[in-house]
N, C-alpha and C positions, 0 to 999 in steps of 0.2 A: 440158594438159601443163605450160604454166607454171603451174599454181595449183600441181603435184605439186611440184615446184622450189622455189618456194616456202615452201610444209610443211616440205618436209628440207630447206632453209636454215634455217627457223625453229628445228626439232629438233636440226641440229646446233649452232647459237649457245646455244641454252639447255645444251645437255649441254655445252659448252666451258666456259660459266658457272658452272655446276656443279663441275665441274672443277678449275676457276682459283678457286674459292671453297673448296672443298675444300684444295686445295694453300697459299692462301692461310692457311688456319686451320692447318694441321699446323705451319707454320712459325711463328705465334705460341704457339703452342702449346709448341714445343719450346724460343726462346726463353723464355717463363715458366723452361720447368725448366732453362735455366741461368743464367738471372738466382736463379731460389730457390735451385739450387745453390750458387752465388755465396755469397748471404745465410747457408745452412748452412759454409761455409766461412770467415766472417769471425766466426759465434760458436765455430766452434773453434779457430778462428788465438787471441782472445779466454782461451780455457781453457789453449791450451798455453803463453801465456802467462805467464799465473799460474801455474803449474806452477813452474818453477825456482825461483819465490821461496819457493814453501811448500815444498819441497824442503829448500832452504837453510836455512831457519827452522826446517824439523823436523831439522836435521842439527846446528843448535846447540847441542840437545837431547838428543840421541840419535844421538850420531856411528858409534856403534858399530852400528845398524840398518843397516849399508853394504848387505845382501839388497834389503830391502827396498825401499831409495832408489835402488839400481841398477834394479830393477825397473820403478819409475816412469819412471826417465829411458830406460830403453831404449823403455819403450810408449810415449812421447810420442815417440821418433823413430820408432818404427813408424807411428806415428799422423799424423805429419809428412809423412812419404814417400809414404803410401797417396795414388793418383792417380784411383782409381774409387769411385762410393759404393759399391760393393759392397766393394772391398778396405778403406775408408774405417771402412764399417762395424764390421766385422772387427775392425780396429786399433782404433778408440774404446771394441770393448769393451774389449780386453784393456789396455787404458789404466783404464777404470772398472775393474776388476777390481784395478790393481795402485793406484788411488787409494785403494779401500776397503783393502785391508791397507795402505797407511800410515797413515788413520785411528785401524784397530785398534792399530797402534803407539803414536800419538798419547796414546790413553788412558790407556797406563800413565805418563804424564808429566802431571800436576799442574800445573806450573811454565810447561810447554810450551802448554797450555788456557787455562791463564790470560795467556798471551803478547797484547797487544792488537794485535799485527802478524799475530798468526795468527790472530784470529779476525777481522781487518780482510778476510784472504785467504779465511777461510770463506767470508762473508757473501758477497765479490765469487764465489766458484767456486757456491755455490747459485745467485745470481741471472744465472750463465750456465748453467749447468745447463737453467733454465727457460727460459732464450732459444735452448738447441738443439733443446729438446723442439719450442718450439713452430716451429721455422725447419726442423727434420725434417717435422714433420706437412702444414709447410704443402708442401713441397717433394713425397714423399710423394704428395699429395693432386694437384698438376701432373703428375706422373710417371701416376697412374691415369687422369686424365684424356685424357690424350695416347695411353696404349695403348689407351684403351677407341676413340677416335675412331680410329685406324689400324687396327683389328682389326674394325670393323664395314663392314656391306655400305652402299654403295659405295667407302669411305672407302679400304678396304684393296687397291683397283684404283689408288685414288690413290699410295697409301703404296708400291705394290708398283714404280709406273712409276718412282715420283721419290728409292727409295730409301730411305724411313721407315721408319727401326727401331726395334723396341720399347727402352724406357732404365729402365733399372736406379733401384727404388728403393733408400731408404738405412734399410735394418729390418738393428740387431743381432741376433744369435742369440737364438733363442728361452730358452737359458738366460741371457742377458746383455743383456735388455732394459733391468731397470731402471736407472736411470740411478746412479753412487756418490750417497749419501745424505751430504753434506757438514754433518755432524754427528755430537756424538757419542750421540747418542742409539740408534743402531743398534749401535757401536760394542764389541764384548765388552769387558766392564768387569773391571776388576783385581779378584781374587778378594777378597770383605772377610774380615777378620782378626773368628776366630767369639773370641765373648766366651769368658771363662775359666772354666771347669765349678765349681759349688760345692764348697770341701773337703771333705773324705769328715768329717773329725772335727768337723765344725761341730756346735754346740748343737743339738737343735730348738729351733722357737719352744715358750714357756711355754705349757702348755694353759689354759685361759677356766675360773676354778674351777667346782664346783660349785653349784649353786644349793641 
């Protein structure tokens, strides 16, 4: 009878173990994704940064695009305010969406391309660009991990006791994925001015005599 005592001491210390190992891991777990959350929020703290200066700079140029510059500045406070990567999402795109039409404005200023303050602010908006892509992916990639361990057997008796909820990744809309292309090469380009048709009363050319 003591050896049965025993046994189910032994069985319940390992399934305790179990348990508290389990419980253990959801919470570093969930930690990662708000420390990568964190890291996704300091490259767009980063972008919306820069935003008011290329703003400003396309407005020295083109004061009269007020549509357009209003529309940036409102998406960056939309973008600003957003508190979930889901609503976050959302907002970032309609922020790239209203970056890429001030690009296309950009184009038709010459003056404004060649400005060395605005393409200082390119350079730096592409090279954040790449640093949310990859601070999305990585973040993203915690968030899958963490549903997949609360969603599997025994994991999600754990998740069920201690209150583990699935967390929302940070994926824009499937039409507003890709990120504004901070250049002008995407850019619709000012219609070029077609050459001048030959005169109707022009000469021909001399015909190659006879042989």
């Amino acid at each position: 009878m003591g050896l049965v005592w025993i046994i189910i001491a032994i069985v319940v210390v390992l399934i305790l173990a179990i348990l508290v190992g389990m419980y253990n891991r959801f919470v570093m777990l969930r930690a990662r994704i708000d420390n990568a959350w964190a890291q996704v929020q300091v490259q767009l703290k980063r972008r919306w940064d820069l935003i008011p200066n290329l703003v400003e700079t396309v407005k020295g140029y083109a004061a009269h695009e007020s549509k357009t510059l209003e529309a940036v500045v409102e998406a960056r406070s939309a973008a600003v305010s957003a508190t979930t990567p889901e609503a976050s999402a959302k907002a970032e795109a309609g922020l790239a969406g209203a970056l890429r039409q001030l690009l296309a404005v950009a184009e038709a200023y010459p003056n404004l391309k060649a400005d060395q303050h605005f393409l200082s602010l390119q350079n730096s908006l592409s090279e954040t660009e790449d640093k949310i892509s990859y601070a999305r992916q990585f973040f993203n990639d915690t968030v899958m991990n963490y549903n997949i361990a609360i969603a599997r057997f025994p994991g999600v008796i754990v998740a069920s006791l201690f209150n583990f909820k699935p967390r929302e990744s940070f994926e824009a809309p499937q039409a507003e994925q890709d990120a504004p292309k901070v250049s002008f090469e995407d850019a619709p380009s000012v219609a070029p001015v077609q050459a001048s048709e030959p005169a109707a009363d022009a000469s021909p050319a001399p015909e190659a005599p006879e042989a």
